[in-house]
Every structure is written in C-alpha cells, then in structure tokens.
N, C-alpha and C positions, 0 to 999 in steps of 0.2 A: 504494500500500500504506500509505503516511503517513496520508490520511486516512482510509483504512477504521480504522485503527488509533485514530486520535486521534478519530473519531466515538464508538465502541464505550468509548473511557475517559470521554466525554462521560455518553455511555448512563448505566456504572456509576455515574458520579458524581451521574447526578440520582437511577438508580434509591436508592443510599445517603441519598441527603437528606430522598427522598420517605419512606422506610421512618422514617427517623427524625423526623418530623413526625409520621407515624399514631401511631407509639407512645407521643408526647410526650401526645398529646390523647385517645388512649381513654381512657376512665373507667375506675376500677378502684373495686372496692370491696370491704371485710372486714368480717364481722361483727364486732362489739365495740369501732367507732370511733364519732365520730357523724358522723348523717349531713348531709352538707352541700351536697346539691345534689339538685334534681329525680332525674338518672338514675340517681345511686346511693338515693334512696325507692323507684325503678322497678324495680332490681336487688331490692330486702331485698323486696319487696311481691310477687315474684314465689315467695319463699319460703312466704311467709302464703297466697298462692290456692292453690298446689301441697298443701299440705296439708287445706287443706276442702276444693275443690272440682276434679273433672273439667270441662277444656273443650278446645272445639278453638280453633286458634289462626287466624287472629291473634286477638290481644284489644285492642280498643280504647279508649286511654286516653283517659276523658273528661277528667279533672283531677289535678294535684298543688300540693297547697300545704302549706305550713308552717301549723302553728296550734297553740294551746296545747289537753290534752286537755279542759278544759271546753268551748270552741268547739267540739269535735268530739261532743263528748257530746248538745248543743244541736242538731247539723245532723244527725245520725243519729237523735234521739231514744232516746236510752239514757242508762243512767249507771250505772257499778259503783263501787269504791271507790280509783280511782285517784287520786292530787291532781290539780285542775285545772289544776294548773299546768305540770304535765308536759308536753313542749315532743313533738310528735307531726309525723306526714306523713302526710296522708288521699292516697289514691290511690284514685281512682275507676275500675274497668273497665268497659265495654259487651262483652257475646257475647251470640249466639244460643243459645247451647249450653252453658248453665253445668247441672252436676251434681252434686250435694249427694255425699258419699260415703254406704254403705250406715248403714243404721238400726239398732239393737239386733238386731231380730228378721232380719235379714239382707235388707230389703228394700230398695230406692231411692226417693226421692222420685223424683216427674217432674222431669225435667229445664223448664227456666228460660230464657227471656229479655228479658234487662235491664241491670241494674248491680249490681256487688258493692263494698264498700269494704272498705280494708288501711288498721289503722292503726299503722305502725310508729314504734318509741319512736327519738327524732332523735339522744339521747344514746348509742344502740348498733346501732339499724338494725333491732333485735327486734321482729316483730308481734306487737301488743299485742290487736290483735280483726280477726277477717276477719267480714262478714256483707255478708247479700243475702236477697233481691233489695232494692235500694235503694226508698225509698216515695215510690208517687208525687209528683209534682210539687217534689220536690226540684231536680231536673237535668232541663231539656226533653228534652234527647239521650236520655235514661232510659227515659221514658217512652214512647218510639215503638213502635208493633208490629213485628213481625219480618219 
C-alpha cells in the first residue's frame, strides 16, 4: 500500500511541474503593448484576416518579420501616408480558399488562391493594412497553383 501511495504522490508531483512549465511558456498576448515576438505578430495578424477576409483553415504561414513601414511599402508595392519609419510585422499567409467579404452592391468577388499580407503596427499589435492576393513573384510559395 506504501508504494501505490508514494507512486501516485510521484504522479501529482510531476503532473504539478508539468502544468506549470506549459503555462510558464504559452505566449500571451494584448492588444495595446508592443509587439515583441513572431507568435504574438501571429496572434494580432489573425485579427486583421478575420476582418477582410473569409477562409478555411489551416492557413499557412509563409513568413514573419520585423521591418520598418517603408520596407514594407517597397515589398508590397504600395505606399499611403504612414512615416517610414514606423517599426511594423509583415505576416505573410498561403490558402486555397481566401474570400474577399461582400461588395457594395451585395455581391462576392470569386474566391482566391495564394497569399495575403497583415501588417501590424509593432508599437501596439494594430493592423495597419490587410491585402491580397500577394503579386507575383514576390514569394515562390505564393505563386504555386492550387
């Protein structure tokens, strides 16, 4: 009976250590900090697709990086009137299945497949611009048929 006893407090005590490892290293992340790592640009980026576009999941990420918003103005081919220097996180997806939401006159564009870019401000985790499909030959991954 000793060692079923003293096994089973073994148990608890690893199941206790284990639990508090996981929680030490999930990411967490809030709006209005900045942001300071890949998974939480992955988290705020997921806010920015949700709101343009329908897709089914999974969604695969081609890239994340840090870069200032003229960089990104450059690799998109855009430019509004942001400073350049505004400090950003490009997050690149690939689907088969991206879907514009409806149009004025209440229609759908055809649905899309390719890549779409998030680019969220680093200083608070805010999407600053969602757009797609990405243009060719920017990203090989991009470009493939479906």
């Amino acid at each position: 009976m000793k060692k079923v006893f003293f096994h089973f407090i073994i148990v608890l005590m690893l199941a206790a250590c284990t639990s508090t490892i996981y929680q030490e290293s999930t990411p967490t992340f809030r709006f209005g900090v900045p942001v300071e790592s890949e998974s939480n640009a992955l988290i705020a980026a997921k806010s920015g697709l949700r709101s343009s576009f329908d897709y089914t999941e999974p969604l695969t990420v081609v890239k994340v990086e840090q870069m200032s918003f003229g960089e990104y103005s450059k690799f998109v081919g855009d430019s509004n009137n942001r400073s350049a220097d505004t400090q950003v996180w490009l997050v690149i997806n690939l689907n088969k299945q991206w879907q514009v939401g409806p149009r004025p006159m209440g229609t759908l564009a055809p649905p899309f497949h390719g890549c779409v870019t998030v680019a969220i401000n680093a200083a608070d985790g805010m999407p600053l611009e969602v757009g797609g499909p990405l243009q060719p030959g920017k990203i090989e991954d991009c470009d493939q048929s479906p």
